[in-house]
N, CA, C and O atoms as a GROMACS GRO file, in nm:
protein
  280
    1UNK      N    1   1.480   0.466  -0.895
    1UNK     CA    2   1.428   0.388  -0.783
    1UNK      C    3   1.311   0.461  -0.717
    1UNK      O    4   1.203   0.404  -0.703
    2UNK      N    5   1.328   0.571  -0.683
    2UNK     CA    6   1.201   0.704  -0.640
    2UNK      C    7   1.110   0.643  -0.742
    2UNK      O    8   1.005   0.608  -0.688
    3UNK      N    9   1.111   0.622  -0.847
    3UNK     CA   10   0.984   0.657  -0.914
    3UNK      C   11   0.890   0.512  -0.956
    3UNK      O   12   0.783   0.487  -1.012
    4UNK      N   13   1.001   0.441  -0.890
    4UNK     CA   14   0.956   0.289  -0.933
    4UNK      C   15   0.844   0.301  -0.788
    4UNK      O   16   0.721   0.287  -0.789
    5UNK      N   17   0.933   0.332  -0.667
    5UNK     CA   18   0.818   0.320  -0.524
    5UNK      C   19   0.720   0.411  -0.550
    5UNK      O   20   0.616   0.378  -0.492
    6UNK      N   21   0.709   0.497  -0.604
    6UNK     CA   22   0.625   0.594  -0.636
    6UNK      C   23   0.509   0.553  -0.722
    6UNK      O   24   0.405   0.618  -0.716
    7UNK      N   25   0.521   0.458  -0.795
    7UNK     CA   26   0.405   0.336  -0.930
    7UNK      C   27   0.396   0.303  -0.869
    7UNK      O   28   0.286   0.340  -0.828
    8UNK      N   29   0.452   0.212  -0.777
    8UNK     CA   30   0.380   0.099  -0.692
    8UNK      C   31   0.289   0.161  -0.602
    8UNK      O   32   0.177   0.111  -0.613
    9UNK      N   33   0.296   0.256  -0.514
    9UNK     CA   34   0.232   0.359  -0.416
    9UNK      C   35   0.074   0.408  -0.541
    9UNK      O   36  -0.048   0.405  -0.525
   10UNK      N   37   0.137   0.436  -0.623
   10UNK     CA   38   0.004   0.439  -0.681
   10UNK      C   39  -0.092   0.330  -0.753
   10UNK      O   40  -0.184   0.340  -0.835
   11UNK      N   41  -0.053   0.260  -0.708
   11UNK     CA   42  -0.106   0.098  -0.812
   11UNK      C   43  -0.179   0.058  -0.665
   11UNK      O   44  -0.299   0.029  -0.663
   12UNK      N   45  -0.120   0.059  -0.579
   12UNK     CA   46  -0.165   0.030  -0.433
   12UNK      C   47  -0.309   0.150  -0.442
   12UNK      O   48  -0.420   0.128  -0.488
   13UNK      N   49  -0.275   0.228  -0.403
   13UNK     CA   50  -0.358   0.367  -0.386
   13UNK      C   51  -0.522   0.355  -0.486
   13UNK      O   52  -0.629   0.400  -0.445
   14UNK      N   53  -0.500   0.271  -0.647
   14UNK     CA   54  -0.578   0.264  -0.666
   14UNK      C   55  -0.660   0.149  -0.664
   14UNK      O   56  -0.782   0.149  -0.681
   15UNK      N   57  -0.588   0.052  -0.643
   15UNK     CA   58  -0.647  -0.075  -0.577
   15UNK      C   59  -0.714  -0.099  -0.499
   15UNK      O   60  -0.802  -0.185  -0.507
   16UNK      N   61  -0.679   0.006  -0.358
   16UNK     CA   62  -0.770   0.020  -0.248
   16UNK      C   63  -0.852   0.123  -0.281
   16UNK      O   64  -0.910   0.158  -0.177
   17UNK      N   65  -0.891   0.199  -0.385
   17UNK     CA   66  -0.999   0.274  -0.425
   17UNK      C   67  -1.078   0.209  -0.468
   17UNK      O   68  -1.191   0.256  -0.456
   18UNK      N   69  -1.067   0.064  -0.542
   18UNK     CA   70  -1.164  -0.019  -0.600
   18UNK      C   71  -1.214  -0.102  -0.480
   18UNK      O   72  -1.329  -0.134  -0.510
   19UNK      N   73  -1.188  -0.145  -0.374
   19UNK     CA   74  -1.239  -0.198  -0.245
   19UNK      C   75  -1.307  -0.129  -0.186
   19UNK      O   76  -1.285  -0.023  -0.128
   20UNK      N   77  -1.470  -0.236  -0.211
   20UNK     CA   78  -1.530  -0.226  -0.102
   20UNK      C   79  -1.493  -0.216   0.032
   20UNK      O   80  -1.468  -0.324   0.084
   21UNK      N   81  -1.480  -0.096   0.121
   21UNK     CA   82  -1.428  -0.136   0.227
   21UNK      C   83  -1.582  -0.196   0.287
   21UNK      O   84  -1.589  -0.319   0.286
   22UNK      N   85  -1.685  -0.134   0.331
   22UNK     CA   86  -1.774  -0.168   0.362
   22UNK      C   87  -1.823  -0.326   0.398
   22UNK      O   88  -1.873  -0.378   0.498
   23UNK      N   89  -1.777  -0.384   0.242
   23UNK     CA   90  -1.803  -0.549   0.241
   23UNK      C   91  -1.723  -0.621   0.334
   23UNK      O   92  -1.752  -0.721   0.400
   24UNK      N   93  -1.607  -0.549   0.329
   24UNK     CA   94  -1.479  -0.676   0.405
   24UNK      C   95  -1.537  -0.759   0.527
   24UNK      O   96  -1.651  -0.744   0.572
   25UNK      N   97  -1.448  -0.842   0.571
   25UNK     CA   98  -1.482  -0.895   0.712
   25UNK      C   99  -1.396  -0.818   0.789
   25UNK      O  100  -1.328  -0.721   0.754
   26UNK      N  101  -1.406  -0.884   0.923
   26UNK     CA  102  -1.302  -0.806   1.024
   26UNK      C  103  -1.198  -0.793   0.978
   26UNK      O  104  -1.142  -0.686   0.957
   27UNK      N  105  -1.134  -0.961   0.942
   27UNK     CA  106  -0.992  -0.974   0.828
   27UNK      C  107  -0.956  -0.868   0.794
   27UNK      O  108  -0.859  -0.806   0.835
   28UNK      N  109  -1.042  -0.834   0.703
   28UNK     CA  110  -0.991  -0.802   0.572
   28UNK      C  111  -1.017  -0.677   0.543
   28UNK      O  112  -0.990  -0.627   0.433
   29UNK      N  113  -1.085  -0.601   0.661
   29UNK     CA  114  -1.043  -0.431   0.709
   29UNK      C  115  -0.930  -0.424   0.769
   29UNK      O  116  -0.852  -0.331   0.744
   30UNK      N  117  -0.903  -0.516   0.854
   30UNK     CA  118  -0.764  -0.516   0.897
   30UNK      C  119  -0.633  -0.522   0.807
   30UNK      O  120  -0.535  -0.457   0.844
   31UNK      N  121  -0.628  -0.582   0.713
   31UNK     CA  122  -0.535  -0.566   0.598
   31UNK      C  123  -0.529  -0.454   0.539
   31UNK      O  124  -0.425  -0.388   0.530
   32UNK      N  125  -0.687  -0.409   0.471
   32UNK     CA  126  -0.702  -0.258   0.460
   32UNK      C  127  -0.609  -0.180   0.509
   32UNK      O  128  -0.518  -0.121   0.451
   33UNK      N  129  -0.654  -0.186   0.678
   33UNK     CA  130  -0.560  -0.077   0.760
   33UNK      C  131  -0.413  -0.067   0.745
   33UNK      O  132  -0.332   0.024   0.764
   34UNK      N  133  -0.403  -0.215   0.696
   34UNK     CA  134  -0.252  -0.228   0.715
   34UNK      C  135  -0.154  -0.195   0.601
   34UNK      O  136  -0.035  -0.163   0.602
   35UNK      N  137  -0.259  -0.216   0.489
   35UNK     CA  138  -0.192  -0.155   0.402
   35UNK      C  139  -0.191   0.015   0.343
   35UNK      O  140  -0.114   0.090   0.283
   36UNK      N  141  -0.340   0.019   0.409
   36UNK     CA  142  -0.298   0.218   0.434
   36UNK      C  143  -0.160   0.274   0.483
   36UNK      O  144  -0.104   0.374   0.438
   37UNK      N  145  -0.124   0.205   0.568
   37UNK     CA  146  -0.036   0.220   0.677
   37UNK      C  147   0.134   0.167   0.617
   37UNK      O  148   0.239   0.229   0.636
   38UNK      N  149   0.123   0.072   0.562
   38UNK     CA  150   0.233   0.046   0.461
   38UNK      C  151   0.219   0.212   0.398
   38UNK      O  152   0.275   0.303   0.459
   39UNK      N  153   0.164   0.230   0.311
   39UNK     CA  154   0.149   0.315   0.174
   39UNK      C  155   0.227   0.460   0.288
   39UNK      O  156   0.336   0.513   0.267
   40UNK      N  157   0.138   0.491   0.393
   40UNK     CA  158   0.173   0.596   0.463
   40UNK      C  159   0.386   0.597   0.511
   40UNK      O  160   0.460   0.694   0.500
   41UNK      N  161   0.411   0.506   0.543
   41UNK     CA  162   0.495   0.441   0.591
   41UNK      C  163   0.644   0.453   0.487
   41UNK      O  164   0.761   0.485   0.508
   42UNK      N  165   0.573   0.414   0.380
   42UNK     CA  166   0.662   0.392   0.228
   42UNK      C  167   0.682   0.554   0.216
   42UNK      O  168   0.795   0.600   0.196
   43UNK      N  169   0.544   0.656   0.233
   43UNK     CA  170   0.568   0.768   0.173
   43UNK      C  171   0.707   0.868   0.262
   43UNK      O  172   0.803   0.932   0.221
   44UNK      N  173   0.654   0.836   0.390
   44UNK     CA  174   0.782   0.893   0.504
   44UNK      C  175   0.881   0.857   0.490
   44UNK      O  176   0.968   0.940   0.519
   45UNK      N  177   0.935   0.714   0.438
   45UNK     CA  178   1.046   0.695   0.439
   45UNK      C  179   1.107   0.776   0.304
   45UNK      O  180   1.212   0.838   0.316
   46UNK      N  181   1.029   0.772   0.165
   46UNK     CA  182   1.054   0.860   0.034
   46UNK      C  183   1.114   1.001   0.118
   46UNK      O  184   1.217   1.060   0.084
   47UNK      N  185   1.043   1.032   0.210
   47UNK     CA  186   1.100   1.176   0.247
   47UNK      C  187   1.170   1.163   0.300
   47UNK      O  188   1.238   1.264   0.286
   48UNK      N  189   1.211   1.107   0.359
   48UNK     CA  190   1.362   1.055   0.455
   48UNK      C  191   1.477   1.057   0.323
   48UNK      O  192   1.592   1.098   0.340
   49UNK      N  193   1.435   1.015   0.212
   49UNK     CA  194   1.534   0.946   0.115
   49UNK      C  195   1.609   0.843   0.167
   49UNK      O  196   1.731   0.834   0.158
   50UNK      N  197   1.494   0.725   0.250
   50UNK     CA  198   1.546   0.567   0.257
   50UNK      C  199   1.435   0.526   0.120
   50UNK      O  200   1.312   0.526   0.118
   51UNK      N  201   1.514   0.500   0.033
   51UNK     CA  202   1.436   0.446  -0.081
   51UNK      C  203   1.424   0.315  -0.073
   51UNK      O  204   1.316   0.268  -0.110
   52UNK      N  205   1.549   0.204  -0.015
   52UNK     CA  206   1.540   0.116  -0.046
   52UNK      C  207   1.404   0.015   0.062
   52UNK      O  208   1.342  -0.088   0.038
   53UNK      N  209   1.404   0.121   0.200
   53UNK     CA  210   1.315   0.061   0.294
   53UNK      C  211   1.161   0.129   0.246
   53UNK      O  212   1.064   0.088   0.309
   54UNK      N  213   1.137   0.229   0.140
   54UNK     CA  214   1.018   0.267   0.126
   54UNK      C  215   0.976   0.128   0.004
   54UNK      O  216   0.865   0.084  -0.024
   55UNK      N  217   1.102   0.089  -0.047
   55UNK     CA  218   0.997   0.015  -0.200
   55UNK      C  219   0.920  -0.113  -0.136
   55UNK      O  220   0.806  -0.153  -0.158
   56UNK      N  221   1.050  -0.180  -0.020
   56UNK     CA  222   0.988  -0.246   0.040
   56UNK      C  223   0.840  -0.270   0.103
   56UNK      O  224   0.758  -0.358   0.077
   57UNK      N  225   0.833  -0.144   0.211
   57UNK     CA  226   0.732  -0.128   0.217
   57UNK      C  227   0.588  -0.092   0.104
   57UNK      O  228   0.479  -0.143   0.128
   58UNK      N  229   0.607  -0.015   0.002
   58UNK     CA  230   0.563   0.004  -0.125
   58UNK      C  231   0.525  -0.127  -0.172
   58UNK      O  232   0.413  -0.129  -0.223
   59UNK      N  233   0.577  -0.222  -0.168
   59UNK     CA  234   0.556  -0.354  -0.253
   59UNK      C  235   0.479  -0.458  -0.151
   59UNK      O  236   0.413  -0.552  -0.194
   60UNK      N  237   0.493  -0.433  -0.021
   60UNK     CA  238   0.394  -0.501   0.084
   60UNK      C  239   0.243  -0.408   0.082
   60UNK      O  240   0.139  -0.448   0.134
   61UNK      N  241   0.254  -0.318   0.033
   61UNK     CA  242   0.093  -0.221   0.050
   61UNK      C  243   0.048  -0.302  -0.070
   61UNK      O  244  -0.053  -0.371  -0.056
   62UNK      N  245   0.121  -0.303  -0.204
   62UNK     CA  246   0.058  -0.322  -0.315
   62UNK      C  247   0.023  -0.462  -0.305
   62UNK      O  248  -0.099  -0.474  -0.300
   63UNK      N  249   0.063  -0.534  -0.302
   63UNK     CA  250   0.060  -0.684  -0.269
   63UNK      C  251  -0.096  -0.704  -0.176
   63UNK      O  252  -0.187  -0.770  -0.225
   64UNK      N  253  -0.107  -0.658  -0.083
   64UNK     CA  254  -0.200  -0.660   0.023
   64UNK      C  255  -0.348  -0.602  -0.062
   64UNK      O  256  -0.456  -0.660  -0.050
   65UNK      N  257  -0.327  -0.474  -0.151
   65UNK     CA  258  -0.416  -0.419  -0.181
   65UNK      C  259  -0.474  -0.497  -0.334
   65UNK      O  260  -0.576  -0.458  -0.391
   66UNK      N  261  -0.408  -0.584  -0.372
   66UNK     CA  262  -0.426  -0.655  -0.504
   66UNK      C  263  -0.514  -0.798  -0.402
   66UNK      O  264  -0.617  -0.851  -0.445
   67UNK      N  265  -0.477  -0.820  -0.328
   67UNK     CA  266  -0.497  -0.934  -0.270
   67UNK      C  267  -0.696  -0.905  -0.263
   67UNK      O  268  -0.798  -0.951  -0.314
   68UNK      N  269  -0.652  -0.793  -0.155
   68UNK     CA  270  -0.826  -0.704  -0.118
   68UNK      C  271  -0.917  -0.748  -0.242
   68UNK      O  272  -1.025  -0.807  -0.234
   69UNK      N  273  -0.838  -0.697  -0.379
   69UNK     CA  274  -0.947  -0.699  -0.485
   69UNK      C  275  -1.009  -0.819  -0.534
   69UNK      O  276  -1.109  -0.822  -0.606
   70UNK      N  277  -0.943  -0.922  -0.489
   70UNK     CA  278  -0.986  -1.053  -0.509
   70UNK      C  279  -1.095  -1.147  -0.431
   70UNK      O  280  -1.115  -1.263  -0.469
   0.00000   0.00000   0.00000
């Protein structure tokens, strides 16, 4: 389960490396932020060892950051 939130954290991570942030609108820096903030969020809880509330979060960053690329 660690390592599944851990792919997704990085699938996210490089998703928002392919975003323009620059281009976005207000929107859609704001999602940005939000999904930095997921990713950050997912990683604290990994250290907590709440896995099941990090994938969650993990799978709302990635989601958000796939969205960005579109």
């Amino acid at each position: 389960a660690d390592q599944s939130v851990r792919t997704l954290l990085a699938r996210a991570a490089r998703d928002l490396g392919r975003v323009n942030y620059q281009a976005l609108d207000t929107d859609g820096r704001a999602q940005y932020e939000t999904a930095r903030r997921f990713m950050q969020q997912a990683d604290d809880a990994l250290k907590a060892r709440n896995v099941m509330f990090a994938g969650k979060l993990a799978d709302k960053a990635a989601t958000m950051a796939s969205v960005l690329l579109r």
